[in-house]
N, C-alpha and C positions, 0 to 999 in steps of 0.2 A: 152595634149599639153605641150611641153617643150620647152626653151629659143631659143634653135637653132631650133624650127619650126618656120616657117614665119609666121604662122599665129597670133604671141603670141610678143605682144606687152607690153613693161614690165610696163607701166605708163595705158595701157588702159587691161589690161587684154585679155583673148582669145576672139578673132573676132569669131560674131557666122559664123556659114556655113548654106549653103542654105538647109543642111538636118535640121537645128534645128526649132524648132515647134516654132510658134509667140508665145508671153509672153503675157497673160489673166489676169486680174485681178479677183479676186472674181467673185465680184461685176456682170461685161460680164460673166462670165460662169454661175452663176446662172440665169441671162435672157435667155442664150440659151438651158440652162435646160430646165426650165419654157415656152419659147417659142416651144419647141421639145415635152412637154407631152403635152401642151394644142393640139398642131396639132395632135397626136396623138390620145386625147380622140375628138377632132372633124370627124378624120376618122374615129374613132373608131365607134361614132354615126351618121356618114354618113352610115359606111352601115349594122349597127343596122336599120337604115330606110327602109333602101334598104333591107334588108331582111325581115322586116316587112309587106313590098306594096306588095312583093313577095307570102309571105305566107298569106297576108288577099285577095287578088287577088285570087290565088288556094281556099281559105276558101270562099268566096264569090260565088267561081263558085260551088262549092262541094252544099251550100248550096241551090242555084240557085236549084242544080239540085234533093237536098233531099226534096224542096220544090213541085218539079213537081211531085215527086213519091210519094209524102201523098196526092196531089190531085188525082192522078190516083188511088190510095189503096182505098182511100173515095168514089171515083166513081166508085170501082166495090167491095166493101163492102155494099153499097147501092144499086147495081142491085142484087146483091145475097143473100141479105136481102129480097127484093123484091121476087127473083124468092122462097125462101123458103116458103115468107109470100104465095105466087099463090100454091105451091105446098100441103103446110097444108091445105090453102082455100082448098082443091080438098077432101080430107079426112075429116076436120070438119069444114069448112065455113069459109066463108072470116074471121067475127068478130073476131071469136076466134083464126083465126093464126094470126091474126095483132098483138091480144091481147099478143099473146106467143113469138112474136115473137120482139115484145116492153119490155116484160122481159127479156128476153135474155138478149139485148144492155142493159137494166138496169142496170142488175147483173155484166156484165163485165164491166160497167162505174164503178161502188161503187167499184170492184178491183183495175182496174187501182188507182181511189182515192185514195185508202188507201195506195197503194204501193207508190204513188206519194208523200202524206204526209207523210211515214214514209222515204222516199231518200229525203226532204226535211230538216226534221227534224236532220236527221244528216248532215247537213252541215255543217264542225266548223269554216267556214270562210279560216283566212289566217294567222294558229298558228302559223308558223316559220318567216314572215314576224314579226308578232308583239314581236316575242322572241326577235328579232332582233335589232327590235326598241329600247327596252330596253335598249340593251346594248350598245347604242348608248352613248357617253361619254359626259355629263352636256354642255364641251365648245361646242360642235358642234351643239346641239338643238338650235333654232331662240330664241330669247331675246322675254319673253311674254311682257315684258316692252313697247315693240316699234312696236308690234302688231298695 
């Protein structure tokens, strides 16, 4: 703006126009910072929720239904244990198929065991979570003082 604009007033300086943006102090722009991430990390964990309900809902039904299929595998693992044990009975007597056929199920439990204790055994937890931890920086950890 210059003298012979009307808009330029030599004792008050240029008149703002309705294009010029309101004048903020700090002070207001950092609350509207501060207010704009906090809603942001609230949506953010709105639908972290919401996707959560989502997928333990599916996880819940999935298991609903791997629950009914271990009961049906057990219920015809035990009539075909059954029909084996009636079938041996027919060649060398009852006792001795039961007997053969209670080692069986022995032998494959003592497998699964083992194999169960050794996928056990190597579980190593939650090693990048705690790497993590680490490097978390002194000010940020909670004061053990005020524990």
């Amino acid at each position: 703006m210059t003298n012979a604009d009307p808009g330029w007033k030599a004792e008050e300086g240029p008149r703002s126009t309705p294009e010029d943006p309101p004048k903020q102090s700090l002070g207001d722009l950092i609350t509207e910072v501060t207010r704009d991430f906090s809603t942001l990390m609230r949506q953010e964990l709105d639908l972290a929720k919401a996707e959560f309900r989502e997928s333990a809902k599916r996880g819940g039904k999935g298991a609903g239904m791997l629950g009914g299929a271990g009961v049906a595998g057990n219920l015809a693992l035990f009539f075909l244990s059954i029909a084996l044990w009636w079938a041996l009975g027919e060649l060398i007597g009852n006792g001795w198929s039961a007997l053969i056929v209670a080692v069986l199920w022995g032998i494959i439990a003592a497998a699964l065991a083992a194999a169960g204790r050794k996928a056990i055994k190597s579980v190593r937890g939650m090693p990048q979570t705690v790497q993590t931890m680490k490097n978390i920086p002194e000010t940020l950890k909670p004061n053990e003082d005020n524990s």
